[in-house]
C-alpha positions as CSV (number, residue, x, y, z in Angstrom):
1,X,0.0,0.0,0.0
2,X,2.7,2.5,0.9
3,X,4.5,1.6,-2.6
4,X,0.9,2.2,-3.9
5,X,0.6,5.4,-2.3
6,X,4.2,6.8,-3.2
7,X,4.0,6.2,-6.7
8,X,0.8,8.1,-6.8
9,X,2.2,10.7,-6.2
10,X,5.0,11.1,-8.2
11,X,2.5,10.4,-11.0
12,X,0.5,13.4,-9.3
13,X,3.6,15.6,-9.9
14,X,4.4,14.4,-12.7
15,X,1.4,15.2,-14.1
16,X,1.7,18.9,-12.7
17,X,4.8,19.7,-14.2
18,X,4.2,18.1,-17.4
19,X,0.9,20.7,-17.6
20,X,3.3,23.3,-16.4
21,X,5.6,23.6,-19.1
22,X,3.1,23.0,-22.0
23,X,1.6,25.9,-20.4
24,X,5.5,27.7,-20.8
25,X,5.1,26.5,-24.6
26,X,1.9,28.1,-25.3
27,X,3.7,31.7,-24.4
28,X,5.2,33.4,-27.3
29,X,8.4,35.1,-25.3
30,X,9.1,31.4,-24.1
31,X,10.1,30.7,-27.7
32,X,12.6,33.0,-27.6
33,X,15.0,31.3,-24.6
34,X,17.7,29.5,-26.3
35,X,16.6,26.1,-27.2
36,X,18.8,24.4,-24.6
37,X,16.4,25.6,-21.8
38,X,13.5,23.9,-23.7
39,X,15.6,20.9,-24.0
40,X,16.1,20.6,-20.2
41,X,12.9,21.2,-19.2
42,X,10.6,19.1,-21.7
43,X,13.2,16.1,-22.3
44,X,12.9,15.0,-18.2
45,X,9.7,15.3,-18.5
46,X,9.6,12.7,-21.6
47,X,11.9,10.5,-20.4
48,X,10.2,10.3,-16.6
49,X,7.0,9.7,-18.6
50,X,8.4,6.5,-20.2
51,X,9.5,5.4,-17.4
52,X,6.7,5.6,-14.7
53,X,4.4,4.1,-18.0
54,X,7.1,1.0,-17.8
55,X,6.6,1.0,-14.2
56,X,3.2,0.7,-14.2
57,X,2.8,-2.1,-17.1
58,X,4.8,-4.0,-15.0
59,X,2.5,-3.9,-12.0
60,X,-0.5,-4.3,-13.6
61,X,1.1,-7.5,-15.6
62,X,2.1,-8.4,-12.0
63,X,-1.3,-8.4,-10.8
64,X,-3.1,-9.2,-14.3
65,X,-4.7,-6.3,-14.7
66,X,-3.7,-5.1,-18.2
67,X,-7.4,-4.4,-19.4
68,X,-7.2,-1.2,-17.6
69,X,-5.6,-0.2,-20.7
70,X,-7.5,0.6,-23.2
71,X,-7.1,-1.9,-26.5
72,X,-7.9,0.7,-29.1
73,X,-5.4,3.2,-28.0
74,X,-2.8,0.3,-28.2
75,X,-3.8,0.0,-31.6
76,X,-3.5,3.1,-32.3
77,X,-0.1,3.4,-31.4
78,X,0.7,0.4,-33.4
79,X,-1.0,2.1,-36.3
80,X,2.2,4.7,-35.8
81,X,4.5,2.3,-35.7
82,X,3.8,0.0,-38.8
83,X,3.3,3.7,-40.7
84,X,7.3,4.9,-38.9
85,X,8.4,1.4,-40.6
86,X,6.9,1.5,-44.1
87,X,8.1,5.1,-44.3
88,X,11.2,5.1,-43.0
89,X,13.1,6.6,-45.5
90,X,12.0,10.1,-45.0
91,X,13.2,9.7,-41.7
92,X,12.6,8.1,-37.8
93,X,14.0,10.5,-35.3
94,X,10.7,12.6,-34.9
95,X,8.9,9.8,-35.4
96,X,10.3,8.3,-32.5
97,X,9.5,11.4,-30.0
98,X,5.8,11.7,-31.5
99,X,5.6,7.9,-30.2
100,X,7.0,8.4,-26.8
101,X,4.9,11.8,-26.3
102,X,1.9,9.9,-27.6
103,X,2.7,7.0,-25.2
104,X,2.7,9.4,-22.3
105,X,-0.5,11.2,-23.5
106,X,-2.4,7.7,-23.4
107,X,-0.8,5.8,-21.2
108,X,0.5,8.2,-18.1
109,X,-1.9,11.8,-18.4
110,X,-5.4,9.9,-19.5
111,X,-4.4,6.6,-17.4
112,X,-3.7,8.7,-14.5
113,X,-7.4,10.7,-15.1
114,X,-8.8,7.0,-15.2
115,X,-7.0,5.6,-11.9
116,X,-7.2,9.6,-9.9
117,X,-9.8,11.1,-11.6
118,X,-10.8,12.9,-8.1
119,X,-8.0,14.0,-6.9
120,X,-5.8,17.2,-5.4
121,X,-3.5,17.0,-8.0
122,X,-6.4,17.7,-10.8
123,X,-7.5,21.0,-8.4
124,X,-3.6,22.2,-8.5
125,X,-3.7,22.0,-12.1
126,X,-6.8,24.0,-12.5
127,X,-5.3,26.9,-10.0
128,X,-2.0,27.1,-11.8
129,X,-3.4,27.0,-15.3
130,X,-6.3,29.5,-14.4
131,X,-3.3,31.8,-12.4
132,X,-1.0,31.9,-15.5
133,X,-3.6,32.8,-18.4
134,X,-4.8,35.4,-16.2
135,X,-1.4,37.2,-15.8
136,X,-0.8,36.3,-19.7
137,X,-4.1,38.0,-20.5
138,X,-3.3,41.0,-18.4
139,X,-0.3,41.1,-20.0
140,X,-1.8,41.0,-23.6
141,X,-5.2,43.3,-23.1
142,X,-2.2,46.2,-22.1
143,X,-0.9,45.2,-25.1
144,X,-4.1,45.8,-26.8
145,X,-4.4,49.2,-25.0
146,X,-1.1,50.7,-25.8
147,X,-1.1,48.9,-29.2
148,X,1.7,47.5,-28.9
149,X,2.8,44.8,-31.3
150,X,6.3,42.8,-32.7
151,X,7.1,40.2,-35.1
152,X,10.4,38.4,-34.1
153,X,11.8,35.9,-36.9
154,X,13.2,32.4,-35.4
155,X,15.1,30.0,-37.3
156,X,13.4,27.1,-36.6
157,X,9.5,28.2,-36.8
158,X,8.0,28.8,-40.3
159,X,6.3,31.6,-38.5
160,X,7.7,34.4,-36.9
161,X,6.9,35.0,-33.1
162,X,4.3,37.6,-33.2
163,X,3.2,38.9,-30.1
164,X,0.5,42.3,-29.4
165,X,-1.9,43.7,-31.3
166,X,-0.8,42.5,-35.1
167,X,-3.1,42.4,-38.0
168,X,-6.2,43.8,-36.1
169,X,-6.3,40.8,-33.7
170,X,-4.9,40.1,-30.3
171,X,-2.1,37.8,-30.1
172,X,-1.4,38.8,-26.8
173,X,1.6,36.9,-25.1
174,X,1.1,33.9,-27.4
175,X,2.2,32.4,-30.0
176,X,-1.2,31.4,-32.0
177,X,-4.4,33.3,-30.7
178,X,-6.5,30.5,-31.5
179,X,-4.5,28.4,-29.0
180,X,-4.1,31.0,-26.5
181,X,-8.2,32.0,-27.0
182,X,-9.3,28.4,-26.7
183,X,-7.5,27.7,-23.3
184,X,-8.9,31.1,-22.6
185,X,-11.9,29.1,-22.7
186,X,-11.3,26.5,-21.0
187,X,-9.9,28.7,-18.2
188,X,-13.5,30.4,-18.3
189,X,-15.7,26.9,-17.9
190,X,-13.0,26.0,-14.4
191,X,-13.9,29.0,-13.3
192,X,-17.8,28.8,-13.5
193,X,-17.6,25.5,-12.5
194,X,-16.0,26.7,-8.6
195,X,-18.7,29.5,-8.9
196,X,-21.6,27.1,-9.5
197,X,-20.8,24.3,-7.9
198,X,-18.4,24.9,-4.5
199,X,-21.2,26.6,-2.1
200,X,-18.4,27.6,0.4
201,X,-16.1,29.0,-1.7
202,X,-14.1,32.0,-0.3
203,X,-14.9,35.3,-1.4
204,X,-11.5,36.6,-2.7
205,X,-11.6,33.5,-4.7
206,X,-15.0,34.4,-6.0
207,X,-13.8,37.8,-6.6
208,X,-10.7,36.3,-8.3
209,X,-12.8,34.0,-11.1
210,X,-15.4,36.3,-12.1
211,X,-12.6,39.1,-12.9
212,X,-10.5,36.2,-14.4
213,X,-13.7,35.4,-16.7
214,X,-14.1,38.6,-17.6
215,X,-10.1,39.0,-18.8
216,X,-10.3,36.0,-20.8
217,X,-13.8,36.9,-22.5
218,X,-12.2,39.8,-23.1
219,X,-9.4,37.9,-24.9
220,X,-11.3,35.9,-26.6
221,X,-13.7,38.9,-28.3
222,X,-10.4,40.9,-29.2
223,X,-8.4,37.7,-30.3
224,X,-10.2,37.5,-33.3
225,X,-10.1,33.7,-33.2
226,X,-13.0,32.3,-35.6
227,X,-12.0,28.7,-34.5
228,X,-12.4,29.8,-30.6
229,X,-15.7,31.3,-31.5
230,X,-17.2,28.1,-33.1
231,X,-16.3,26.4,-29.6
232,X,-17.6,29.2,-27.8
233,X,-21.1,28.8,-29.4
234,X,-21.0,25.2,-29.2
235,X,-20.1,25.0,-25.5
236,X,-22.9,27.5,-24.7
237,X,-25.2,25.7,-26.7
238,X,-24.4,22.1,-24.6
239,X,-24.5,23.9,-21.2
240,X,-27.9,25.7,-21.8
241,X,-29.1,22.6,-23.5
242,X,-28.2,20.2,-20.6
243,X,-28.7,23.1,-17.7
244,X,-32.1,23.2,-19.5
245,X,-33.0,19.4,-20.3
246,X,-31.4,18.1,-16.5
247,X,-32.7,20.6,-14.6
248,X,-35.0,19.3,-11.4
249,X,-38.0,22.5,-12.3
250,X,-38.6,21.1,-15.8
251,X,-41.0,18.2,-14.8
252,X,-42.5,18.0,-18.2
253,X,-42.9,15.0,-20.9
254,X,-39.5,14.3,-22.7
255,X,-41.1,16.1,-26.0
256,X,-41.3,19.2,-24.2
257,X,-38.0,19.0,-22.7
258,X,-36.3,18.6,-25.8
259,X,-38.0,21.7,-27.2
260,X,-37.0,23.7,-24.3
261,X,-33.9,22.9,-24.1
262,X,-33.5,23.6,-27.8
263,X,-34.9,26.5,-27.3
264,X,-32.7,27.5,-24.6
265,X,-29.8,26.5,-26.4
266,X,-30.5,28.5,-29.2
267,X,-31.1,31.5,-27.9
268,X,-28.0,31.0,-25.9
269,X,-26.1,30.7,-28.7
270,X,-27.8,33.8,-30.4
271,X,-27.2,35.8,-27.3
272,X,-23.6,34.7,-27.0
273,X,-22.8,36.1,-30.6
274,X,-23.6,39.5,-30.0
275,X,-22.1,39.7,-25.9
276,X,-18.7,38.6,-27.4
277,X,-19.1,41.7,-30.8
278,X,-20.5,44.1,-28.1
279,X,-17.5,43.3,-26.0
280,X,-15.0,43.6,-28.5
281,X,-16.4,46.8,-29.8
282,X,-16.4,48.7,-26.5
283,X,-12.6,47.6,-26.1
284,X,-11.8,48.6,-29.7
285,X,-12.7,52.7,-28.0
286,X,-10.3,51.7,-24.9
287,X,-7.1,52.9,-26.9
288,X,-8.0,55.8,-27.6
289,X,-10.0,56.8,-24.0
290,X,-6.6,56.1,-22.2
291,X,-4.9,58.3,-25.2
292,X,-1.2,56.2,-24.2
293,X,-1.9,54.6,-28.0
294,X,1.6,53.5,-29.9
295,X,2.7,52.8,-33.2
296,X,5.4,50.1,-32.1
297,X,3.6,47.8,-34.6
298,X,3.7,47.8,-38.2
299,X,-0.3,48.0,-38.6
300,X,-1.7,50.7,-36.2
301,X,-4.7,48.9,-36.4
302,X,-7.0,52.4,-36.8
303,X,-9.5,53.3,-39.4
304,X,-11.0,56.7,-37.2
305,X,-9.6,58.8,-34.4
306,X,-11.6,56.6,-32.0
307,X,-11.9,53.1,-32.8
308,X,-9.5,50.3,-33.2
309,X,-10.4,48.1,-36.1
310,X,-11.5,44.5,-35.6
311,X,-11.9,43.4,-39.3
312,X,-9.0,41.0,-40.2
313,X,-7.4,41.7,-43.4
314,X,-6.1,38.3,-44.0
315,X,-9.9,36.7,-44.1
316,X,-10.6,39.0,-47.1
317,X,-8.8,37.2,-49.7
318,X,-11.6,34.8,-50.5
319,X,-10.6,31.8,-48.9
320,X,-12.7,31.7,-45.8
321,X,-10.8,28.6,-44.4
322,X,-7.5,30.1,-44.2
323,X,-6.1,27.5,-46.5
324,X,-7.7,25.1,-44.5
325,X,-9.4,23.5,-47.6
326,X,-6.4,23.3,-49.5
327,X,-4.5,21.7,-46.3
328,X,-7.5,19.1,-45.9
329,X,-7.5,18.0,-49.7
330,X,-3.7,17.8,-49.8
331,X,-4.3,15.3,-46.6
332,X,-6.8,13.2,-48.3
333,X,-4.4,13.1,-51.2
334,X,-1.7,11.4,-48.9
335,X,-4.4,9.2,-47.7
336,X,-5.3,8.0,-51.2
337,X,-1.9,7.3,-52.2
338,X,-0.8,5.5,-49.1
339,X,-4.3,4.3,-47.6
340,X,-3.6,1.6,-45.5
341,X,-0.5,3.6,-43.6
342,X,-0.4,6.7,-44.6
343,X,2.6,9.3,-45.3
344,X,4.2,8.7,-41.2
345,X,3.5,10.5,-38.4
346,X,6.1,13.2,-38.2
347,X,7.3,13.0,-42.1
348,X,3.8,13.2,-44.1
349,X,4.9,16.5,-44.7
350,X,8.1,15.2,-46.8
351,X,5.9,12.5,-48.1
352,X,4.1,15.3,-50.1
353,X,6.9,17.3,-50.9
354,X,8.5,13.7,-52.5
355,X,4.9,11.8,-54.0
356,X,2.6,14.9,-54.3
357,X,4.6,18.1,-55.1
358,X,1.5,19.5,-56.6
359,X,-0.6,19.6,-53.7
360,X,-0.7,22.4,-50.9
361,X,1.5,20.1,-48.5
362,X,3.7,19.2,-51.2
363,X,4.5,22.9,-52.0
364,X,4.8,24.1,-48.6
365,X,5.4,22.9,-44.6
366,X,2.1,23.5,-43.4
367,X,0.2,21.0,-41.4
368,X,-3.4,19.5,-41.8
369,X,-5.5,21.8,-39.5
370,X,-7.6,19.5,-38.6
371,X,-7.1,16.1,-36.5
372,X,-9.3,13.6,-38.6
373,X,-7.2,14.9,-41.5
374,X,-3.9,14.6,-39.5
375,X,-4.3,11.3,-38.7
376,X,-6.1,10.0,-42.4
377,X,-2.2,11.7,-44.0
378,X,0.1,10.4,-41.3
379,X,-1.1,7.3,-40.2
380,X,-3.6,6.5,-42.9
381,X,-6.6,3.7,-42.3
382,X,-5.4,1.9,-39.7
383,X,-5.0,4.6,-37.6
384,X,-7.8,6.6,-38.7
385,X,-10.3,3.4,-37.8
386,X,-9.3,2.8,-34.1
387,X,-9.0,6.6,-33.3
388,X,-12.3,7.1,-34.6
389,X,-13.9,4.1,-33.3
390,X,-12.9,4.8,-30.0
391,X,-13.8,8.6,-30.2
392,X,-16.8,7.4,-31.5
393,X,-17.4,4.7,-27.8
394,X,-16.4,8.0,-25.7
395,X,-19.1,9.9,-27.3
396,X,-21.9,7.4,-26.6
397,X,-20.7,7.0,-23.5
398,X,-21.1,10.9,-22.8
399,X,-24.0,11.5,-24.1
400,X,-25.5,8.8,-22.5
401,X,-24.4,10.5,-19.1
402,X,-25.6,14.0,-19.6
403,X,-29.1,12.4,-20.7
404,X,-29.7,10.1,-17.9
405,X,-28.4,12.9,-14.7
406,X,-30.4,15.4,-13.2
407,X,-29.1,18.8,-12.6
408,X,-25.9,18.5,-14.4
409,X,-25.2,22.2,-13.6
410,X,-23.8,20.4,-10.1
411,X,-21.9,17.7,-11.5
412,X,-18.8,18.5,-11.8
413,X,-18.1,15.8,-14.3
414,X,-20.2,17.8,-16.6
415,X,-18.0,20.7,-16.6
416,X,-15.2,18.1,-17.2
417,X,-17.5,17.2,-20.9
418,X,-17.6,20.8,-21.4
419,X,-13.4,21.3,-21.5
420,X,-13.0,18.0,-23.8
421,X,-16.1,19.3,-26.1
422,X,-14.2,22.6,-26.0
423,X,-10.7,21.2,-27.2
424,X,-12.3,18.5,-29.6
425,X,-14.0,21.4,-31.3
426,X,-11.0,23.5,-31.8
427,X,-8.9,20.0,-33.3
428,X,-11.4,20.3,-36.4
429,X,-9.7,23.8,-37.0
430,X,-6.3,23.3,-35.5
431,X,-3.8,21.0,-35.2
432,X,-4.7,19.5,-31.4
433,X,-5.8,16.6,-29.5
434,X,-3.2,14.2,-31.3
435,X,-0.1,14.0,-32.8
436,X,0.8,17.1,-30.9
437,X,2.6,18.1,-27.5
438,X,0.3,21.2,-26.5
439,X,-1.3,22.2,-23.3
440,X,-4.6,21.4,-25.5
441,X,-3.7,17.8,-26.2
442,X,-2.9,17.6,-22.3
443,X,-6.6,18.7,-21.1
444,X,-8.5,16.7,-23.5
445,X,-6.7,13.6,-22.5
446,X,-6.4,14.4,-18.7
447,X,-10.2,15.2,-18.5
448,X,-11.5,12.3,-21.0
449,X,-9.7,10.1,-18.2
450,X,-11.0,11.7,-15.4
451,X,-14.9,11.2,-16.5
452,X,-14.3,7.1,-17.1
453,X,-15.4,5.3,-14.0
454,X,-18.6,8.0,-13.6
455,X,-19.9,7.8,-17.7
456,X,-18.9,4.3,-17.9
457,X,-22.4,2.4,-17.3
458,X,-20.1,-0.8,-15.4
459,X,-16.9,-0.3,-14.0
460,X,-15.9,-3.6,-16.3
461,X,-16.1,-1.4,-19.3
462,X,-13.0,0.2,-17.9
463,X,-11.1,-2.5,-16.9
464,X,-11.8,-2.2,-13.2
């Protein structure tokens, strides 16, 4: 039992630290350490991953208990493998780190949700990741207000680190506004869920979340992040929906609680829309009220003496999607030419540039934007099948929850749904949930784990 005990909780900090320095990642000025620090910080991290995962199989094959583990992720990271080995002339070296960091997604962060999902190490993440986007927002809505903004070229990102106001949207402290703006999210739904649901919560901590959702609103309506907007929408439209459908006053026939809640979920949504446009338009007059504007940047961002504009330039080119569209069909390119094991995980890239020079991909380094279309180009069917499938068995399982529980506006486990709906959303837009090392990918699995043994209709189904 003690042996039991310690090694939860080195997991436990483990899985602290590995949050914390995604968390480092997501910040733009982090980028701009020499690579070394990176290197000591993240590779400890991998390697103790590995090795508490290698601890734990060989407990649970001590005491037979391998079905904890879920078959279908197994798979999946055979799918990698057998794609690694039939493409391994383009290369095996970051193929080999997107195995380990997938192994320790899987197997450590959503295995460690499964065995702790209620836990103090799951409340410390929640403090520390709402604690540093708040500062990182404050940071970046002064940005906003002194319109301050930078573009700092580094060797080994296609993209240069832009941080400010650039472009007429908020990138704030990070490096992609659509990641920062989703976590931003995120961040928001931890914090409504102590409001709601701890009754004797201190006041300076009440204080403390409704002014942190307020900051990272206000992010989100000034980041001008489309993709965080969809999941925005979405998110309100399940709360309302669920608040609406499970709540304990609405003791009506099931027709007339689905209507209801439809209702309520529309109007939500509706109602959303415009708070987060009225919100953004009453901080594009901040600049000039404080009159402490700059021209650091090299787009002021001004169209009248008294209003910052919001309209993006680089949405007015005609593609809507960005290049999404072009990224997506370049994927399902690679997918048809290699269908059973696709271009490899971290070299489908150089696939295209080799097989398919003609497509998007093949003519430049972008990645799929999308992870269905990540994971059809780099580990073609096989992989594509068991991720789905078991996406697919999580989603059953979830839904069949939030149907069957009253008052799911108390369940914590319900605000839990609401951060995976949150990040699965965004990975139809950008690249997240797999294949990745983000603070994004992190949640998602963390959380999924957490929910198991309460959405799980018998505790067989998760190998307990």
């Amino acid at each position: 039992m003690l042996n039991e005990k310690f090694l939860k909780y080195v997991k436990g900090w483990y899985f602290i630290y590995f949050g914390f320095i995604l968390m480092l990642r997501a910040i733009g000025p982090y980028l701009l350490l020499p690579t070394r620090y990176d290197t000591l910080l993240f590779w400890p991290a991998g390697i103790a991953g590995v090795v508490l995962i290698i601890i734990d199989a060989i407990i649970a094959f001590r005491e037979k208990n391998l079905k904890k583990y879920d078959w279908l992720l197994i798979a999946f990271i055979g799918a990698m493998l057998v794609s690694s080995l039939m493409n391994l002339k383009y290369g095996y070296s970051e193929n080999i780190k997107l195995i380990m960091w997938q192994l320790i997604f899987f197997f450590m962060i959503y295995q460690f949700g499964k065995d702790y999902s209620s836990n103090f190490f799951f409340k410390v993440f929640t403090w520390i990741l709402s604690l540093v986007w708040f500062l990182a927002n404050l940071v970046s809505l002064y940005w906003f207000v002194i319109q301050y903004g930078i573009k700092i070229p580094i060797k080994y990102k296609y993209y240069p680190v832009r941080l400010g106001w650039l472009g007429n949207r908020l990138f704030g402290v990070y490096t992609d506004p659509n990641f920062g703006a989703v976590i931003s999210l995120i961040v928001i739904i931890i914090a409504i869920y102590y409001l709601v649901t701890y009754k004797h919560l201190n006041l300076l901590f009440k204080i403390f979340f409704a002014i942190n959702i307020f900051i990272q609103f206000s992010f989100i309506a000034l980041s001008g992040s489309r993709t965080t907007l969809v999941c925005l929408l979405i998110a309100t439209f399940v709360f309302s929906f669920f608040t609406s459908y499970s709540s304990r006053f609405l003791k009506t026939n099931t027709l007339k609680r689905w209507l209801t809640a439809l209702v309520v979920g529309l109007l939500s949504i509706i109602a959303m829309y415009y708070v987060t446009d009225i919100t953004a338009q009453a901080w594009a007059h901040v600049p000039h009220i404080t009159e402490i504007k700059k021209d650091i940047s090299d787009s002021s961002g001004t169209t009248s003496s008294n209003k910052v504009d919001l309209k993006r330039p680089d949405t007015d080119g005609g593609d809507v999607s960005n290049l999404r569209f072009g990224l997506w069909k370049s994927a399902i390119e690679i997918f048809k030419s290699k269908p059973i094991s696709g271009g490899s995980p971290g070299y489908y890239i150089e696939y295209a540039h080799d097989k398919l020079p003609y497509t998007l991909m093949g003519k430049d380094t972008l990645t799929a934007h999308n992870f269905i279309f990540l994971v059809m180009a780099a580990t073609g069917g096989l992989g594509l099948l068991t991720l789905l499938t078991f996406l697919f068995i999580q989603c059953f399982k979830t839904l069949r929850y939030c149907f069957t529980q009253p008052n799911l506006v108390k369940d914590k486990h319900f605000f839990a749904i609401l951060m995976i709906l949150t990040i699965a959303v965004s990975a139809l837009f950008i690249t997240e949930l797999i294949l990745v090392s983000t603070i994004g990918s992190f949640i998602f699995w963390g959380y999924l784990g957490s929910i198991q043994k309460t959405i799980s209709k018998e505790e067989g189904e998760i190998g307990r």
